[in-house]
Backbone as CSV, one residue per row, in Angstrom:
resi,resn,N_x,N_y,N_z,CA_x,CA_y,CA_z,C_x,C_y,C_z
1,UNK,-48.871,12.908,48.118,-50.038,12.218,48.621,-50.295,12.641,50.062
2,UNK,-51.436,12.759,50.585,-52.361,13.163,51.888,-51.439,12.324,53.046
3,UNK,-51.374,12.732,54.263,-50.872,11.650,55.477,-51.919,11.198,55.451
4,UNK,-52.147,9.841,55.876,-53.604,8.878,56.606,-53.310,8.528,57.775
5,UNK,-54.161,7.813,58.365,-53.806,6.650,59.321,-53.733,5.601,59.118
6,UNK,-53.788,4.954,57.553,-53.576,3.811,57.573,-52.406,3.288,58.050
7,UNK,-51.985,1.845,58.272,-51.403,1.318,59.577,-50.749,1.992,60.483
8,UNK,-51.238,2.885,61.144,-51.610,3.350,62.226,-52.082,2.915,63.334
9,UNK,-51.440,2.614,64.450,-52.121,1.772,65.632,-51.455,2.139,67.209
10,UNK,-51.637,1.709,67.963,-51.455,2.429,69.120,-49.882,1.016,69.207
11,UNK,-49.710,0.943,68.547,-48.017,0.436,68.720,-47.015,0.580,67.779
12,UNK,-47.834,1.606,66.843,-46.880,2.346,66.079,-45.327,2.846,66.625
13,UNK,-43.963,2.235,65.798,-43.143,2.970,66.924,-43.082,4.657,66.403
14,UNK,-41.877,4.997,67.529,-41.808,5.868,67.054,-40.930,6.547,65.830
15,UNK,-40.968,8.104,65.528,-39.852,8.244,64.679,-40.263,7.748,63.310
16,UNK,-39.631,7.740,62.002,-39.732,6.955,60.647,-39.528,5.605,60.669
17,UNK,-40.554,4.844,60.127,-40.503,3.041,59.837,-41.138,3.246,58.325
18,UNK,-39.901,2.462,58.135,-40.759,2.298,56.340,-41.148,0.462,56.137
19,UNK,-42.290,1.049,55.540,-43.008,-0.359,54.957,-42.859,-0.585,53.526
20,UNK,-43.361,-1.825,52.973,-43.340,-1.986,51.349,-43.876,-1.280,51.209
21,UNK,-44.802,-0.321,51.156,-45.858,0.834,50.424,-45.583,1.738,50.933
22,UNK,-44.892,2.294,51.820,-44.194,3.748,52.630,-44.038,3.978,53.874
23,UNK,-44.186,4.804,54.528,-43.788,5.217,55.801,-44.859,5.394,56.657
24,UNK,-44.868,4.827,58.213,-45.051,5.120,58.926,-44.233,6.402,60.094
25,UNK,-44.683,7.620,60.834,-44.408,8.314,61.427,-44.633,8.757,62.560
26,UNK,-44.348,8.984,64.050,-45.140,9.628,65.004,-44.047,10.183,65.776
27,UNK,-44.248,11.220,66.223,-43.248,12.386,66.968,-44.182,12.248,68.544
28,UNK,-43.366,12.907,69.659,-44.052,13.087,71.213,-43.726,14.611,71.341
29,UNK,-45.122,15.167,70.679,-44.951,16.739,70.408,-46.706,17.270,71.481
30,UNK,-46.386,17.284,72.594,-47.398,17.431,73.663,-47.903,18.961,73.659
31,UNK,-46.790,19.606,73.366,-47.570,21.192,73.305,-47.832,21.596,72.100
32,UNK,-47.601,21.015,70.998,-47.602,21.199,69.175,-49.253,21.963,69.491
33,UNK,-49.483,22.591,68.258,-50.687,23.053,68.115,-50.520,22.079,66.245
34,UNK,-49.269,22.419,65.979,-49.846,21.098,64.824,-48.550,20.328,64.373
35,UNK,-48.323,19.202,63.661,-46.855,18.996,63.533,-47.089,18.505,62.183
36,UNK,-46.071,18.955,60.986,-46.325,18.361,59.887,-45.099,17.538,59.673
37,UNK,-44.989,16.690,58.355,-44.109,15.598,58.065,-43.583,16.279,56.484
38,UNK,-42.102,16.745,55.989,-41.763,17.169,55.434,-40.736,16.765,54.627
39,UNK,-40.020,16.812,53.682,-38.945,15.802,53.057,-38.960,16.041,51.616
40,UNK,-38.088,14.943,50.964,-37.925,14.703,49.625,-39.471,14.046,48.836
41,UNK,-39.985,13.436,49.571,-41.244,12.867,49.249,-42.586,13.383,49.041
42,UNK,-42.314,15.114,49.485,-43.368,16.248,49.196,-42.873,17.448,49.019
43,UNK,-43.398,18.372,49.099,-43.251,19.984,48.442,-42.019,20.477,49.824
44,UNK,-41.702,19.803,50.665,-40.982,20.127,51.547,-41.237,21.529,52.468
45,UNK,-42.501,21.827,52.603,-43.149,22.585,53.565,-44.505,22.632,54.045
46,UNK,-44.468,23.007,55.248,-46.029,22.402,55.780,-47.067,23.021,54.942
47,UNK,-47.592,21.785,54.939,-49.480,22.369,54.366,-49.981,20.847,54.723
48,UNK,-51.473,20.948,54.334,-52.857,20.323,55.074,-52.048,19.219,54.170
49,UNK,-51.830,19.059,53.315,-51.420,17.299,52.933,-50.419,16.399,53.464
50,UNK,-49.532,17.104,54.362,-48.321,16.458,55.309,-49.064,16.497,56.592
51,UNK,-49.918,16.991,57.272,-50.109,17.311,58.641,-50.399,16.013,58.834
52,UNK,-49.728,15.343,60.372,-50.033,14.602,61.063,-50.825,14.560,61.730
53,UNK,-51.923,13.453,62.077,-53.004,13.315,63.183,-52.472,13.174,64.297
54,UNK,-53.323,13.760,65.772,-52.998,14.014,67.124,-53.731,12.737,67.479
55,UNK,-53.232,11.262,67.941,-53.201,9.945,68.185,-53.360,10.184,69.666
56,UNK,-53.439,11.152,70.545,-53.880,10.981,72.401,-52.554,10.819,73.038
57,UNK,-52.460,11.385,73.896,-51.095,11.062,74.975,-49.739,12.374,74.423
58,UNK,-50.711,13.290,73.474,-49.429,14.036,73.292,-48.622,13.726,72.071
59,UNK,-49.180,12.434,71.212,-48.177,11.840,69.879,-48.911,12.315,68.962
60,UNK,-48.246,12.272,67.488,-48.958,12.645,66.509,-48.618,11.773,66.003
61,UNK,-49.018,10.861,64.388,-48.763,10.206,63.508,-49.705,9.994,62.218
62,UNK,-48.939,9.645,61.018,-49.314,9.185,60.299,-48.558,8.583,58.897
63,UNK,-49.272,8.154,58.388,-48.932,7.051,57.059,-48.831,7.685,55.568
64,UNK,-47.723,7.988,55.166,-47.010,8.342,54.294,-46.805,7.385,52.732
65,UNK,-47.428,7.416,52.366,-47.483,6.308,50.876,-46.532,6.301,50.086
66,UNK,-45.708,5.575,49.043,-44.427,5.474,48.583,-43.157,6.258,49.099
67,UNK,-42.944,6.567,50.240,-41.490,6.912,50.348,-41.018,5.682,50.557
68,UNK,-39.443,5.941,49.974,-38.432,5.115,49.965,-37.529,5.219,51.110
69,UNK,-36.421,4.072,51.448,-35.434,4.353,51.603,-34.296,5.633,51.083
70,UNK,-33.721,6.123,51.884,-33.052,7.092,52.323,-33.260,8.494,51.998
71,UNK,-35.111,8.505,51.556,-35.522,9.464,51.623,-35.469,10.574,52.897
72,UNK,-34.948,12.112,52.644,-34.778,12.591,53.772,-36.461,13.232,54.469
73,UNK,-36.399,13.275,55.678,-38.067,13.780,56.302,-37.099,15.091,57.351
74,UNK,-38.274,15.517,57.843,-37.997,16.443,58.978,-39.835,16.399,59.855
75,UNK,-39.641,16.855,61.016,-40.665,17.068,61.513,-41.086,18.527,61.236
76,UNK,-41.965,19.357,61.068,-41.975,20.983,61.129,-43.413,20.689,62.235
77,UNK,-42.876,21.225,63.334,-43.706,21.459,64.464,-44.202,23.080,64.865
78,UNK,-45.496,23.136,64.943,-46.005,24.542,65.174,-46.396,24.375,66.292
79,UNK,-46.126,25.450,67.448,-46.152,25.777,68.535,-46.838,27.233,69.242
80,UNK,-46.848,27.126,70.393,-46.709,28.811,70.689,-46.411,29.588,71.067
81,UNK,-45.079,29.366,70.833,-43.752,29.744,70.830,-43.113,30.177,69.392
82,UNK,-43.590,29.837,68.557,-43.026,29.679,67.035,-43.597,28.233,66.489
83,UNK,-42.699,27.958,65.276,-42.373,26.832,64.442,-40.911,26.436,64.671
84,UNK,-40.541,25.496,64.220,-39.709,24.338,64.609,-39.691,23.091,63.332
85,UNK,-38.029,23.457,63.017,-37.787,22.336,62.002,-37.055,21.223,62.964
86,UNK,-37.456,19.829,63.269,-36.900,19.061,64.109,-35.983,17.490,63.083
Protein backbone atom coordinates (compact mmCIF):
# COMPACT_ATOMS: atom_id res chain seq x y z
CA UNK A 1 0.00 0.00 0.00
CA UNK A 2 1.03 3.86 -1.00
CA UNK A 3 2.72 6.00 2.16
CA UNK A 4 -0.02 8.87 3.00
CA UNK A 5 -0.18 11.41 5.43
CA UNK A 6 -2.82 10.23 7.12
CA UNK A 7 -2.21 10.83 10.89
CA UNK A 8 0.38 12.80 10.11
CA UNK A 9 0.83 16.00 12.09
CA UNK A 10 3.43 18.28 13.11
CA UNK A 11 3.82 16.16 16.47
CA UNK A 12 4.33 13.15 14.85
CA UNK A 13 7.23 11.51 16.83
CA UNK A 14 9.93 10.46 15.48
CA UNK A 15 11.34 7.12 14.08
CA UNK A 16 8.47 4.01 13.81
CA UNK A 17 5.07 4.31 16.02
CA UNK A 18 2.63 1.78 15.30
CA UNK A 19 -1.06 2.35 15.53
CA UNK A 20 -4.17 -0.11 15.38
CA UNK A 21 -4.20 0.32 11.51
CA UNK A 22 -0.24 0.72 11.02
CA UNK A 23 2.59 2.81 11.18
CA UNK A 24 3.45 6.05 11.53
CA UNK A 25 7.18 7.26 10.33
CA UNK A 26 9.49 10.37 10.08
CA UNK A 27 13.35 10.46 9.75
CA UNK A 28 15.57 14.21 10.13
CA UNK A 29 17.04 13.67 6.62
CA UNK A 30 17.82 17.62 5.74
CA UNK A 31 20.00 16.98 2.71
CA UNK A 32 17.85 13.73 1.35
CA UNK A 33 16.81 14.51 -2.17
CA UNK A 34 14.30 11.64 -1.28
CA UNK A 35 13.90 9.08 1.61
CA UNK A 36 11.90 5.95 1.21
CA UNK A 37 10.37 3.52 3.97
CA UNK A 38 11.33 -0.15 3.31
CA UNK A 39 10.76 -3.56 5.20
CA UNK A 40 8.83 -6.75 5.51
CA UNK A 41 5.60 -4.84 4.83
CA UNK A 42 6.61 -4.02 1.05
CA UNK A 43 8.73 -5.15 -1.91
CA UNK A 44 11.68 -4.06 0.30
CA UNK A 45 13.14 -1.47 -2.14
CA UNK A 46 12.57 2.03 -2.96
CA UNK A 47 9.92 2.98 -5.40
CA UNK A 48 7.08 5.81 -5.61
CA UNK A 49 4.79 3.62 -3.20
CA UNK A 50 7.18 3.75 -0.01
CA UNK A 51 8.48 7.36 -0.61
CA UNK A 52 8.00 9.56 2.24
CA UNK A 53 6.62 13.18 2.16
CA UNK A 54 9.12 16.21 2.92
CA UNK A 55 6.89 17.67 6.18
CA UNK A 56 9.38 21.29 6.38
CA UNK A 57 12.30 21.65 8.77
CA UNK A 58 14.29 18.96 6.97
CA UNK A 59 11.78 15.77 8.24
CA UNK A 60 10.13 13.47 6.09
CA UNK A 61 7.09 11.28 7.06
CA UNK A 62 4.46 9.19 6.46
CA UNK A 63 1.60 6.66 7.23
CA UNK A 64 2.07 3.16 6.49
CA UNK A 65 -1.29 0.98 6.63
CA UNK A 66 -1.33 -2.56 8.28
CA UNK A 67 2.15 -3.09 9.49
CA UNK A 68 2.46 -5.01 12.48
CA UNK A 69 4.47 -5.41 15.32
CA UNK A 70 7.94 -6.60 14.90
CA UNK A 71 7.77 -5.96 11.46
CA UNK A 72 11.34 -5.09 10.25
CA UNK A 73 11.61 -1.26 8.27
CA UNK A 74 14.77 0.49 7.19
CA UNK A 75 15.02 4.02 5.99
CA UNK A 76 16.65 4.02 2.18
CA UNK A 77 17.74 7.64 1.90
CA UNK A 78 18.85 9.20 -1.51
CA UNK A 79 21.31 11.80 -1.43
CA UNK A 80 24.10 13.46 -3.32
CA UNK A 81 26.42 11.69 -2.26
CA UNK A 82 24.81 8.26 -3.01
CA UNK A 83 21.97 6.17 -1.35
CA UNK A 84 21.90 5.01 2.12
CA UNK A 85 20.30 2.04 3.89
CA UNK A 86 19.74 3.58 7.53
Amino acid sequence: MPVSLDHISGETPMGANLLNCGATLRVWAPNALAVYVTGDFNSGQPEDANLLNQIGGGHWAGFVPGVSDRQHYMFYVKGQGGDYDE
